[in-house]
C-alpha positions in Angstrom: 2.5 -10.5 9.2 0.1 -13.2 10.8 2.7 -15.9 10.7 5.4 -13.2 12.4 2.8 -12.9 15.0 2.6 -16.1 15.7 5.9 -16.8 16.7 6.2 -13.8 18.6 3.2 -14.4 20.7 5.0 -18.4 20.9 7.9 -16.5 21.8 6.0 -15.0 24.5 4.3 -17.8 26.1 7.4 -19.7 26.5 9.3 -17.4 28.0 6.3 -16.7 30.2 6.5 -20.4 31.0 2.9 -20.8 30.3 1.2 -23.4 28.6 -1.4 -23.1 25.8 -4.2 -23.4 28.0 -2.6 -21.4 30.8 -2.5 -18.7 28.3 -5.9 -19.2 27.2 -7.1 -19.2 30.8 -5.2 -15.8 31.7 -6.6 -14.4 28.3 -9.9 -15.5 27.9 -9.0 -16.6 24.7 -10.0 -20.3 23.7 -7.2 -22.4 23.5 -8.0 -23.6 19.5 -8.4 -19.7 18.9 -4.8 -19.1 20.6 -3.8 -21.9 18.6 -4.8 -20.9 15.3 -3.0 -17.4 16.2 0.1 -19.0 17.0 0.2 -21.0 14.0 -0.6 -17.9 11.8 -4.3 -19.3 10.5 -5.9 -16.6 12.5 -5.2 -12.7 12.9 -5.0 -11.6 16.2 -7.6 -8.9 17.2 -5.9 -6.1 18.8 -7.9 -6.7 22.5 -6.3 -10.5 22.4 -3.0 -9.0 21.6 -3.3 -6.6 24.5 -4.3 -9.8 26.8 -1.6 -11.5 25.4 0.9 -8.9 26.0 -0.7 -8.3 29.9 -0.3 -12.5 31.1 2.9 -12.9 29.1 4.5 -9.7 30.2 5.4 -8.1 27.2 3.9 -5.2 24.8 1.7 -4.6 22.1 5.1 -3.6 20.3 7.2 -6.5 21.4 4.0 -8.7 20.2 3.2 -7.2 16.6 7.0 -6.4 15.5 5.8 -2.6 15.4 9.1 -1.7 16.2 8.5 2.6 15.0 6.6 4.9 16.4 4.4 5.0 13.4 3.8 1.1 13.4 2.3 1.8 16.8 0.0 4.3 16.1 -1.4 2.3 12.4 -1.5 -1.0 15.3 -3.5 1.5 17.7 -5.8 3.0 15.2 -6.7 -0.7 13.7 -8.1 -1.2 17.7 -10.5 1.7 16.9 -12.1 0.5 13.7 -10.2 3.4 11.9 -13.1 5.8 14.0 -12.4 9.5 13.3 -8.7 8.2 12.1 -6.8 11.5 11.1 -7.3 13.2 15.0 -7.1 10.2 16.7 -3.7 9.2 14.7 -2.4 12.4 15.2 -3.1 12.7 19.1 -1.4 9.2 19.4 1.5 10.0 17.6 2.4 12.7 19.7 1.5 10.5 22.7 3.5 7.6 21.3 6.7 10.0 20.5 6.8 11.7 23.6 6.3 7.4 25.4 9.2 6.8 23.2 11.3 9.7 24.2 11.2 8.9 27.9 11.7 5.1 27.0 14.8 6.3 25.1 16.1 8.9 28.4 15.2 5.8 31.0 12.6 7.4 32.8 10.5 5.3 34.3 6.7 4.5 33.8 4.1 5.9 37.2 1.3 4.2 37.2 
């Protein structure tokens, strides 16, 4: 999974059209740290995946392969240091199907 990653946070950056150390820069991220994530040496922590996914323009889901809606919600609950882990998964779940519902219908995001 760390080498799938990788290339999906490569992916990313090039289609961002940012360099390495404009995507370190965006991220806060040290450049050898995004490197070694790229390259699949290092995991990625779920808070550098989330920066990632903010200067790139892409998700967390687009990022980590976590394609279901369950994939999401193990990727969420790894953020939390598996803290109270049963409510918290099954709160997000529900969250996470209903997200996916309006994703699937086309309505929009509010912010």
């Amino acid at each position: 999974m760390t080498t799938k990653v990788g290339i999906l946070v490569e992916r990313a950056r090039a289609n961002a059209g940012l360099s390495q150390r404009a995507l370190a820069d965006a991220t806060g991220i040290s450049q050898s740290t995004l490197s070694r994530i790229i390259s699949g040496d290092r995991v990625a922590k779920m808070p550098e995946v989330v920066a990632i996914a903010w200067a790139t323009g892409h998700t967390v889901a687009q990022l980590t392969g976590a394609r279901t809606v369950a994939d999401r919600v193990q990727c969420a609950a790894r953020a939390t240091n598996d803290s109270g882990m049963d409510r918290m998964r099954e709160a997000l779940l529900h969250f996470l199907e209903l997200d996916d519902y309006l994703d699937d219908q086309a309505v929009p995001a509010t912010i």
